[in-house]
C-alpha positions in Angstrom: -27.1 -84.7 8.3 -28.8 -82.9 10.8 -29.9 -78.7 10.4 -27.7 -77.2 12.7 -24.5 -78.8 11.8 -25.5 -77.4 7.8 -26.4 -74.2 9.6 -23.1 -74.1 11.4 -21.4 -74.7 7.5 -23.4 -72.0 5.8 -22.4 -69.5 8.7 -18.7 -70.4 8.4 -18.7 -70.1 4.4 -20.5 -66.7 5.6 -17.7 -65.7 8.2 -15.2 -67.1 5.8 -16.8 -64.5 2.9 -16.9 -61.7 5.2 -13.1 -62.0 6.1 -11.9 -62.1 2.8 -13.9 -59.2 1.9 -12.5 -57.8 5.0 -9.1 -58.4 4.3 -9.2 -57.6 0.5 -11.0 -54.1 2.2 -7.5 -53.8 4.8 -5.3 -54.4 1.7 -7.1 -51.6 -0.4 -6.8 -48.8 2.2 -3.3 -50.0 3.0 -2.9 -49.5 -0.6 -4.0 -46.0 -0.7 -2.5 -44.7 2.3 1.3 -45.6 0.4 -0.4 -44.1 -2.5 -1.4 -40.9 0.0 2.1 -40.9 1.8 4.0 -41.1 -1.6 2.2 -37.9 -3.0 2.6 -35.8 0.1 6.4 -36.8 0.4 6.7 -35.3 -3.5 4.8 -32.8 -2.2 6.4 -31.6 0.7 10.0 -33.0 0.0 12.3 -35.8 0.9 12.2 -34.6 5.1 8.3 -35.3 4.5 7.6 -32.2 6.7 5.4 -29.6 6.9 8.0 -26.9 7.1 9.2 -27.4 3.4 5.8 -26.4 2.2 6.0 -23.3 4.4 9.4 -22.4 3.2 7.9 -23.0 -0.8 5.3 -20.7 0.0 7.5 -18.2 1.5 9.5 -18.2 -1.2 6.8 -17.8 -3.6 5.2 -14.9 -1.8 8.3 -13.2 -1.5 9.1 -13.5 -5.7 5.6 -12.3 -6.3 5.8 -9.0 -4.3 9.5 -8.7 -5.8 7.2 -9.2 -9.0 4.9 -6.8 -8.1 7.4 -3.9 -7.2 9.2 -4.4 -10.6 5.7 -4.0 -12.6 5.1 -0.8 -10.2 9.0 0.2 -11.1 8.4 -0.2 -14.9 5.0 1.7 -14.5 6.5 4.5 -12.9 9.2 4.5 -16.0 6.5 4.6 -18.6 4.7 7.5 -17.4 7.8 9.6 -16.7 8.9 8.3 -20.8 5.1 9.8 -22.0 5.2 12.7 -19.9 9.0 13.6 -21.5 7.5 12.3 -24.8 4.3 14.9 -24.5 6.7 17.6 -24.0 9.4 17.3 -27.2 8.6 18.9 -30.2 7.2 15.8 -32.1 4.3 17.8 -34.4 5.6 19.9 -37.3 4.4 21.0 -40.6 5.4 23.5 -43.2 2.8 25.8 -45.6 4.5 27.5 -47.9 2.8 30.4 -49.8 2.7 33.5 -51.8 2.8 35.9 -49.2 2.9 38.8 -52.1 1.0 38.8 -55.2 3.9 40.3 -57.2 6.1 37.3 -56.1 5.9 34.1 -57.8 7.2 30.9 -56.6 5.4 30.6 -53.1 9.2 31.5 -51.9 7.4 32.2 -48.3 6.8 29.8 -45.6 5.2 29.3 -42.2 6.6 26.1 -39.7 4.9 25.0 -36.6 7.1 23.0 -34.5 5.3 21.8 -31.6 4.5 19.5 -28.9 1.7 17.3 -27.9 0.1 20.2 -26.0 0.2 22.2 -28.7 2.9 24.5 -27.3 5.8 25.5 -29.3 7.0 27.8 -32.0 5.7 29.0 -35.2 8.3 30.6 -37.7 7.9 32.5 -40.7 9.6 33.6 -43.4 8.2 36.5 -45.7 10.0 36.5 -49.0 9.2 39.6 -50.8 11.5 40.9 -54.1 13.5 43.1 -52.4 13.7 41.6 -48.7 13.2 39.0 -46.2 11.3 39.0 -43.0 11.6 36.1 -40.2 8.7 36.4 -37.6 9.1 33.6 -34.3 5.8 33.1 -32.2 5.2 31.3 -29.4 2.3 28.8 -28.7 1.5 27.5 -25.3 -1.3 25.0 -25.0 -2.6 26.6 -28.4 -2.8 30.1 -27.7 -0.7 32.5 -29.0 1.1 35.5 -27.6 0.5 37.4 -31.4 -2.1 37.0 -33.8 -1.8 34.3 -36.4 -1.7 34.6 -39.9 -4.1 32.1 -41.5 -1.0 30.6 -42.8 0.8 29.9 -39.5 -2.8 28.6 -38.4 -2.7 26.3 -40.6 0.7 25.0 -40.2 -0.2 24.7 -36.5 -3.5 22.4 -37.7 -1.5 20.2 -40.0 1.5 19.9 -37.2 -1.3 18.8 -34.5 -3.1 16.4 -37.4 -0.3 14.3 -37.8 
């Protein structure tokens, strides 16, 4: 046997080697680029096109700014709901007292019926043996229009603590 013609052997089992790997190589991107092709048809649809992915996107856009003007609609609600809420007359209390020494029984009482900005009414009733006396003042954002007796005061407090 002479050295080229082994030569010549060893370069075919070489060239042999090298195709195989080649083609095993070819077979594995081939593989992948069904794999590739497979996803992106799931992705995009059954038309395989671009414009289904456009449409999607469209779509979603458009849901999320209907989403986002419904969150701004039910925003707008809730402050109008706490502004109406602020202004009913959710705070009230009642002291009742002696407002005479002579009368027993603390028949007399002051109520504060108010909001959360402290504006409302105070009424009282003075109870003596003989009479009765009913006495309406007005609060507006704490302040009111008459003195207050340290009574109505603190109905007012107790209203505005609860």
């Amino acid at each position: 046997m002479n050295l080229s013609s082994s030569t010549a052997g060893w370069i075919a089992i070489g060239a042999a080697v090298a195709a195989v790997v080649v083609a095993v190589l070819v077979l594995l991107v081939w593989l992948e680029g069904r794999r590739a092709r497979a996803q992106r048809q799931t992705l995009l649809g059954e038309s395989g096109g671009r414009r289904d992915l456009v449409d999607f996107a469209i779509t979603l856009q458009a849901r999320v700014d209907d989403l986002h003007r419904a969150i701004d609609e039910i925003a707008a609600a809730v402050a109008r709901v706490d502004r109406r809420m602020d202004a009913t007359l959710a705070r009230t209390a009642i002291v009742r007292y002696d407002a005479y020494e002579t009368a027993g029984g603390r028949q007399s009482a002051s109520v504060a019926l108010l909001d959360a900005n402290r504006s409302g009414i105070v009424l009282s009733a003075i109870q003596g043996r003989d009479y009765a006396r009913v006495y309406v003042k007005e609060l507006d954002q704490g302040k009111a229009s008459v003195a207050l007796s340290p009574e109505e005061q603190q109905a007012v407090e107790r209203a505005m603590a609860r």
